[in-house]
PyMOL commands that place a pseudoatom at each C-alpha (Angstrom):
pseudoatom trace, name=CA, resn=UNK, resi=1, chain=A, elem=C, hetatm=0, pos=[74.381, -24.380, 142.475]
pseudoatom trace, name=CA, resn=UNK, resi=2, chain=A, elem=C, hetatm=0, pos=[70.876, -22.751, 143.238]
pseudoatom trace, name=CA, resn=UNK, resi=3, chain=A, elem=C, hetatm=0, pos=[69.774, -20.119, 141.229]
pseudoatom trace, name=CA, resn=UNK, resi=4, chain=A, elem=C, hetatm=0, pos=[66.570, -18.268, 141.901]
pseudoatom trace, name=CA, resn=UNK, resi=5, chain=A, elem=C, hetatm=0, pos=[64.248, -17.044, 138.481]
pseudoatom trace, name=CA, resn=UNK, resi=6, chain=A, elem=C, hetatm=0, pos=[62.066, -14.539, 138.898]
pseudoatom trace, name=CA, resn=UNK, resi=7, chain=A, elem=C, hetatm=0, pos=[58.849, -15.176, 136.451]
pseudoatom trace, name=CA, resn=UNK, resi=8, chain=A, elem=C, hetatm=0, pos=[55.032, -14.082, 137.081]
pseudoatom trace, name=CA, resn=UNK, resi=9, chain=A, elem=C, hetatm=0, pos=[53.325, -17.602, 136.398]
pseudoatom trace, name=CA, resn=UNK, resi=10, chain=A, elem=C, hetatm=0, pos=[54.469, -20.620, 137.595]
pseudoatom trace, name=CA, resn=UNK, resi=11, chain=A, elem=C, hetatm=0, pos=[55.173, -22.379, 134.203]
pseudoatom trace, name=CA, resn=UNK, resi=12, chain=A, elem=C, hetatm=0, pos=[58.027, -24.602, 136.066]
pseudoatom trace, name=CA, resn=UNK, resi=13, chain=A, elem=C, hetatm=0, pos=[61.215, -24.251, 133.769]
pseudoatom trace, name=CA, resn=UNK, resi=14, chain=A, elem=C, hetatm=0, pos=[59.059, -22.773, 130.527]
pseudoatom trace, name=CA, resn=UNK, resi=15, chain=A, elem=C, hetatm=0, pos=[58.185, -20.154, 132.549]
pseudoatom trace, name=CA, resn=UNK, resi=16, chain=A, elem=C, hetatm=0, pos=[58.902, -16.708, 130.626]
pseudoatom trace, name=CA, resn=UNK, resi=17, chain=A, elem=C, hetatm=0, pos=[61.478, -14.549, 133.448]
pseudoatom trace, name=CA, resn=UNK, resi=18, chain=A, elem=C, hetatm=0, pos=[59.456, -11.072, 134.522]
pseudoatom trace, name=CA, resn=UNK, resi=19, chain=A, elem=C, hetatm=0, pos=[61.145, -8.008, 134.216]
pseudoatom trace, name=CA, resn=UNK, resi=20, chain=A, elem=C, hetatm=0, pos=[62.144, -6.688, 137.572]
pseudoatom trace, name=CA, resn=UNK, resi=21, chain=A, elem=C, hetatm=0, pos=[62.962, -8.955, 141.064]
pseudoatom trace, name=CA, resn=UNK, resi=22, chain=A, elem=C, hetatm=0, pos=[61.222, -7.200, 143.618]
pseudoatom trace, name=CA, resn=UNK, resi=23, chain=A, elem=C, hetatm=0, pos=[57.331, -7.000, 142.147]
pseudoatom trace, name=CA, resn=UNK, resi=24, chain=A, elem=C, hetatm=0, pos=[57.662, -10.335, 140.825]
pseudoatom trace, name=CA, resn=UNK, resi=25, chain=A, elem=C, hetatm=0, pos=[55.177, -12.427, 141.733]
pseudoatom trace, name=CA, resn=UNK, resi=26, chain=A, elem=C, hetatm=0, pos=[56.862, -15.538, 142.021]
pseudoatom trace, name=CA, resn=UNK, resi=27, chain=A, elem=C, hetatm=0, pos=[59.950, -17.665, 142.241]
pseudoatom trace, name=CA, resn=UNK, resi=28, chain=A, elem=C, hetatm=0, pos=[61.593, -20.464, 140.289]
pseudoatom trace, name=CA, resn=UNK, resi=29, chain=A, elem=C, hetatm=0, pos=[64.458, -21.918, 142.258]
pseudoatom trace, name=CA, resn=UNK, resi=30, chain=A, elem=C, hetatm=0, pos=[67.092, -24.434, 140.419]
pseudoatom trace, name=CA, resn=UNK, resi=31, chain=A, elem=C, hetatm=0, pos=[69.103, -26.729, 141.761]
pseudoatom trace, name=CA, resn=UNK, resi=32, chain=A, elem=C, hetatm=0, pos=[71.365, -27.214, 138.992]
pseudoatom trace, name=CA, resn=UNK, resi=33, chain=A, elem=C, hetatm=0, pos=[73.204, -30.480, 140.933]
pseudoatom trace, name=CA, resn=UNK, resi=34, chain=A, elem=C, hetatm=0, pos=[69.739, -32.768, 141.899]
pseudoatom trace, name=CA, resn=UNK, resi=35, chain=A, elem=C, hetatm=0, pos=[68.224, -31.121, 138.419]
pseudoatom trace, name=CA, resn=UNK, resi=36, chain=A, elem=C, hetatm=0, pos=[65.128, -30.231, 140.622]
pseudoatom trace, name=CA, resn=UNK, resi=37, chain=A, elem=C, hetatm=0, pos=[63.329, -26.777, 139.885]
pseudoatom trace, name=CA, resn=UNK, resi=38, chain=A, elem=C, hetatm=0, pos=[60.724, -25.731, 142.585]
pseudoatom trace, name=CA, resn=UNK, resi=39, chain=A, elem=C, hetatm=0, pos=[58.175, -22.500, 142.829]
pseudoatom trace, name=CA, resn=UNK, resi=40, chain=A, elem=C, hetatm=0, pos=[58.368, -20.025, 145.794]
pseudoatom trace, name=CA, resn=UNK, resi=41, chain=A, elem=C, hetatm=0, pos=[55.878, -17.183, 146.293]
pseudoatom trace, name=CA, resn=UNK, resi=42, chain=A, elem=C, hetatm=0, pos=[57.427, -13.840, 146.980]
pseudoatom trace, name=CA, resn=UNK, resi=43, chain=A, elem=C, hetatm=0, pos=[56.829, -13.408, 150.494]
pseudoatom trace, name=CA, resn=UNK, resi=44, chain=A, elem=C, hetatm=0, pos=[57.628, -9.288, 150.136]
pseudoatom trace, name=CA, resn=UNK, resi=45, chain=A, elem=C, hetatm=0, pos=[55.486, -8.519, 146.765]
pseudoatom trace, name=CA, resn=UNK, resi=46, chain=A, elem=C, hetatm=0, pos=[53.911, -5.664, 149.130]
pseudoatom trace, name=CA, resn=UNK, resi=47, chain=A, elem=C, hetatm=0, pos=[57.095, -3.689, 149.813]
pseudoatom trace, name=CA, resn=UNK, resi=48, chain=A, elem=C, hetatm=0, pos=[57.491, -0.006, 149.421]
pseudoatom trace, name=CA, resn=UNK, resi=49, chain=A, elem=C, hetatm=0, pos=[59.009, 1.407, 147.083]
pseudoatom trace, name=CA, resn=UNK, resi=50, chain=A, elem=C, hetatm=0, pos=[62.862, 1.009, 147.182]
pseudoatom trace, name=CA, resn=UNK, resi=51, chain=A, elem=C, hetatm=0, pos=[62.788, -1.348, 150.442]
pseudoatom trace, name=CA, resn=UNK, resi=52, chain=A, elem=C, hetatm=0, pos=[62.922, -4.585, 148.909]
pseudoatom trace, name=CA, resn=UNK, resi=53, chain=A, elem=C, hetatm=0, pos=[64.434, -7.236, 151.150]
pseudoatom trace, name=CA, resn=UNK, resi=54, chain=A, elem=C, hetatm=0, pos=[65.361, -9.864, 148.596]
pseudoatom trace, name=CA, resn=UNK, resi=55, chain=A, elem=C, hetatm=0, pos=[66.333, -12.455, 151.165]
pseudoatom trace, name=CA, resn=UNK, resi=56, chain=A, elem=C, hetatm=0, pos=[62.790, -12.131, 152.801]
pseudoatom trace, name=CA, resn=UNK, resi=57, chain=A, elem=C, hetatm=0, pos=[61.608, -11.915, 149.248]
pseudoatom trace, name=CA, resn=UNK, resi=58, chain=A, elem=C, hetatm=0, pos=[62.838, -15.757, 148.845]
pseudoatom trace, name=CA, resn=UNK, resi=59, chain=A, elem=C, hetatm=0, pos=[61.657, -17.217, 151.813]
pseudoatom trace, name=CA, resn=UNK, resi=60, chain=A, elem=C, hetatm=0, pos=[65.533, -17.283, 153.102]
pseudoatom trace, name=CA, resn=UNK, resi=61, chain=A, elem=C, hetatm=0, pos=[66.385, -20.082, 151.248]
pseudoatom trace, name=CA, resn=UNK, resi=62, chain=A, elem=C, hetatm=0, pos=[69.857, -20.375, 150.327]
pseudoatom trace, name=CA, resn=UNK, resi=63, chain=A, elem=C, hetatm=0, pos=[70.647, -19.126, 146.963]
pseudoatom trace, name=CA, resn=UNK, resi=64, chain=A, elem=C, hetatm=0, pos=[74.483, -18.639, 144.688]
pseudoatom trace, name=CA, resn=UNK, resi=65, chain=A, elem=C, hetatm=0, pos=[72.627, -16.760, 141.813]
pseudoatom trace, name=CA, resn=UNK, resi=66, chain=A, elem=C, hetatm=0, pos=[69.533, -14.484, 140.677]
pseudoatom trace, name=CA, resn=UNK, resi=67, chain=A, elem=C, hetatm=0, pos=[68.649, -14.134, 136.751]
pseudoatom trace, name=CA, resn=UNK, resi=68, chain=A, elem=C, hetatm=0, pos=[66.306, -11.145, 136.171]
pseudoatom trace, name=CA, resn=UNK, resi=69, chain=A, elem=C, hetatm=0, pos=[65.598, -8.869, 133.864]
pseudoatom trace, name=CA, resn=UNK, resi=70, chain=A, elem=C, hetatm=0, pos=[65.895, -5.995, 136.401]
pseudoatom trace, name=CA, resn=UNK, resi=71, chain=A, elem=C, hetatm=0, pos=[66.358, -4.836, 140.376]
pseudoatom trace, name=CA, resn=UNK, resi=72, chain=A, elem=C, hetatm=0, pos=[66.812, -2.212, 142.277]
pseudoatom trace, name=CA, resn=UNK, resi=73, chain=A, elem=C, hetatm=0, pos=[70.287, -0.761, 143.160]
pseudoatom trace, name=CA, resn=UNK, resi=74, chain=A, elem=C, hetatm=0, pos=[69.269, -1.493, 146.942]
pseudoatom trace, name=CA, resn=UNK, resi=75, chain=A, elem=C, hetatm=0, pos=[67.974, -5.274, 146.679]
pseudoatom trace, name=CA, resn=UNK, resi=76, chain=A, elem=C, hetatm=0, pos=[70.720, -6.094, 144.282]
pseudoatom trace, name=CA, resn=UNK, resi=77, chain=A, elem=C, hetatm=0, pos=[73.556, -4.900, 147.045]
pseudoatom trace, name=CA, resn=UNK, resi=78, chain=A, elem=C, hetatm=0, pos=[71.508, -6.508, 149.674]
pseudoatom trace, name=CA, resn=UNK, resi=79, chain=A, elem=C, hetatm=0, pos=[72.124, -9.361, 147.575]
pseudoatom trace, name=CA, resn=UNK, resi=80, chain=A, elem=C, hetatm=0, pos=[75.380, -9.522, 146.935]
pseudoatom trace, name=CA, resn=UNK, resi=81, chain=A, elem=C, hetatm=0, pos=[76.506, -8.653, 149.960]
pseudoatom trace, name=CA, resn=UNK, resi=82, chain=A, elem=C, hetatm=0, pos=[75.090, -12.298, 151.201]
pseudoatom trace, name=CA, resn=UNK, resi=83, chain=A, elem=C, hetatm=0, pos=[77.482, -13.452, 148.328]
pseudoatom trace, name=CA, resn=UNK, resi=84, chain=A, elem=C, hetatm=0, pos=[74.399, -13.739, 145.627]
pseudoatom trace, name=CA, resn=UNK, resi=85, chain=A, elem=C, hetatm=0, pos=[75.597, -12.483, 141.988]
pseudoatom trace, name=CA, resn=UNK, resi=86, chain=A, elem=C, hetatm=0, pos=[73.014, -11.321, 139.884]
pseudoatom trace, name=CA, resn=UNK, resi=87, chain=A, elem=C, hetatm=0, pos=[72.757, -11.485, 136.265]
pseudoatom trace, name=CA, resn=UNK, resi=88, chain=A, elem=C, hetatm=0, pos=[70.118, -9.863, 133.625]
pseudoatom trace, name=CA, resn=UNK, resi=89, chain=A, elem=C, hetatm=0, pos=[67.790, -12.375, 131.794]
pseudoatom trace, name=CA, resn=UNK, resi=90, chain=A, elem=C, hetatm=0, pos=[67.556, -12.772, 128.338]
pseudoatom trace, name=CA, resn=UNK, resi=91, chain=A, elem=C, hetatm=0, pos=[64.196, -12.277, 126.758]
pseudoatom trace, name=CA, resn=UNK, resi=92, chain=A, elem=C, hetatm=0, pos=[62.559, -16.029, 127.500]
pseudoatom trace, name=CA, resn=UNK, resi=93, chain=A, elem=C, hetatm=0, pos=[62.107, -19.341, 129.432]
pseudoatom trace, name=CA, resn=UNK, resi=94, chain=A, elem=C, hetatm=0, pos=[64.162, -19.967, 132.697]
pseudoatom trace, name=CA, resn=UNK, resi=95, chain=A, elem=C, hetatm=0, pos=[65.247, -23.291, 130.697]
pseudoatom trace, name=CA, resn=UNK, resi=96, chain=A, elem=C, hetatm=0, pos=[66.788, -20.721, 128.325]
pseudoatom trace, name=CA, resn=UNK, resi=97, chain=A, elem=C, hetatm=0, pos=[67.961, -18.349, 130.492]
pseudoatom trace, name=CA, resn=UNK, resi=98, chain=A, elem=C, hetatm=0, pos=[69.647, -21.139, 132.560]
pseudoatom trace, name=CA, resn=UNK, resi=99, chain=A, elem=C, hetatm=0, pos=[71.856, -22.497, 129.533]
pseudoatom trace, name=CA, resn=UNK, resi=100, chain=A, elem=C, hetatm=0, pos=[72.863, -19.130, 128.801]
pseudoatom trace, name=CA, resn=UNK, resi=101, chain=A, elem=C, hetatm=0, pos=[73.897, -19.387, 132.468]
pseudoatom trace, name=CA, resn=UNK, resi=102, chain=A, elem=C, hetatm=0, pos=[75.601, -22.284, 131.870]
pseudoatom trace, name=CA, resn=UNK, resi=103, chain=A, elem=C, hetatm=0, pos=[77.193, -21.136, 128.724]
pseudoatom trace, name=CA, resn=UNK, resi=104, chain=A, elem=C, hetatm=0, pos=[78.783, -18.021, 130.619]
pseudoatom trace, name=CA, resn=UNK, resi=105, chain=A, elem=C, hetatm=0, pos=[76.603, -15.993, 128.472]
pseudoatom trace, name=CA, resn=UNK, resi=106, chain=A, elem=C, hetatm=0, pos=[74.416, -13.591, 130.709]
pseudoatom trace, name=CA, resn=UNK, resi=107, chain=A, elem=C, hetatm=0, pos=[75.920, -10.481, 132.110]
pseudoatom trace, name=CA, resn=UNK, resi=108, chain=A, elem=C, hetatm=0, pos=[76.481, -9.875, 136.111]
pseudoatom trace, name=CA, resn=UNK, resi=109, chain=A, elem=C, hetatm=0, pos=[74.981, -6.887, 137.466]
pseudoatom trace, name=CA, resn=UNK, resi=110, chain=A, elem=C, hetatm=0, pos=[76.391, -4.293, 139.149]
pseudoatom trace, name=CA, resn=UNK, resi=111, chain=A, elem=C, hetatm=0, pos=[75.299, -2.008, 141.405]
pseudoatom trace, name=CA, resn=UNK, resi=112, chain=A, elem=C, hetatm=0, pos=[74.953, 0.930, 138.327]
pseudoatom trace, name=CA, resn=UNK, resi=113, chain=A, elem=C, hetatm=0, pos=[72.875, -1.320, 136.661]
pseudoatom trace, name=CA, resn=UNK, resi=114, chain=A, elem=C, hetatm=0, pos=[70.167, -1.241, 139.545]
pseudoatom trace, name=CA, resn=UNK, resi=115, chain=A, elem=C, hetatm=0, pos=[66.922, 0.849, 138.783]
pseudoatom trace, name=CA, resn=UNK, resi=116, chain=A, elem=C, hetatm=0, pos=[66.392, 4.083, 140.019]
pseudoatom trace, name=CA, resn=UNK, resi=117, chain=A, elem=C, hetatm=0, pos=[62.619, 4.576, 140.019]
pseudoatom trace, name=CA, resn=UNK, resi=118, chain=A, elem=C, hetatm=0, pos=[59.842, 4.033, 138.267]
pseudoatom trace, name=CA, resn=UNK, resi=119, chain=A, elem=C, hetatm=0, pos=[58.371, 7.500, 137.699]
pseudoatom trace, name=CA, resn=UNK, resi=120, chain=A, elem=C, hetatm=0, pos=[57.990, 8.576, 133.719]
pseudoatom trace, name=CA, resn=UNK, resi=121, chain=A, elem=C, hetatm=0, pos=[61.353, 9.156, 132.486]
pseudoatom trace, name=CA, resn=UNK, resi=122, chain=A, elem=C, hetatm=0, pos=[63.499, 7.334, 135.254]
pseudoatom trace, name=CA, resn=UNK, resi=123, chain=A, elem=C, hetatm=0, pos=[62.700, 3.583, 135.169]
pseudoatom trace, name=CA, resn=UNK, resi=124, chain=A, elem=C, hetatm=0, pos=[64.420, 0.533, 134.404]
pseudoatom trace, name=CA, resn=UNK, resi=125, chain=A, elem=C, hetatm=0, pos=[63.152, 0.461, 130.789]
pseudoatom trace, name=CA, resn=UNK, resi=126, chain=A, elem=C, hetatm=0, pos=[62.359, -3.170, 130.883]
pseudoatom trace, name=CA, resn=UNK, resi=127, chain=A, elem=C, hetatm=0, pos=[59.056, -2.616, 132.462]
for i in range(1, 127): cmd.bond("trace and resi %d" % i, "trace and resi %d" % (i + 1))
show_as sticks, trace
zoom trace
């Protein structure tokens, strides 16, 4: 299974996961069958506002799974409409965040779970 992190440094698995998908800076992509974790820059950082692609986002690379702590109603159907679920972080580490994976223990996303906005009083709160 692949399963794409999104943190702001590139800490390899200690890397803490950032709060929302489509302003993260960065990538961690695991391949939970060769054990192999590897960084990707976001390639759409510069988007607007709302028109996220998250495929572009990832360079294309294939991908079963996203663990964030937020995204936008928009990238997160774009998403699983390719067949990628996506599931809210925990606070800390993509090695954490990937045995609560593992363990069944992070919660899938759904489309009313997407942010709205980020103006005062309508964000995702976990900014």
């Amino acid at each position: 299974m692949k399963i794409c992190f999104a943190v702001e440094k590139d800490d390899g698995v200690n890397s803490s996961v950032y709060g929302h998908f489509g302003s993260a800076p960065l990538f961690i992509m695991v391949d939970t069958n060769q054990k192999v974790a590897t960084s990707v820059k976001n390639e759409d950082a510069g988007h607007a506002h709302g028109a996220c692609n998250p495929l572009r986002s990832i360079g294309g690379l294939p991908i079963d799974a996203v663990v964030v702590g937020g995204i936008g109603a928009g990238a997160l159907m774009k998403l699983n409409a390719a067949g990628v679920k996506v599931f809210r972080s925990a606070p800390g580490s993509v090695r954490e965040n990937l045995d609560l994976f593992e363990q069944k223990k992070l919660t899938e996303l759904t489309v009313n779970d997407g942010c709205s906005g980020h103006q005062s009083g309508s964000g995702c709160g976990h900014h």
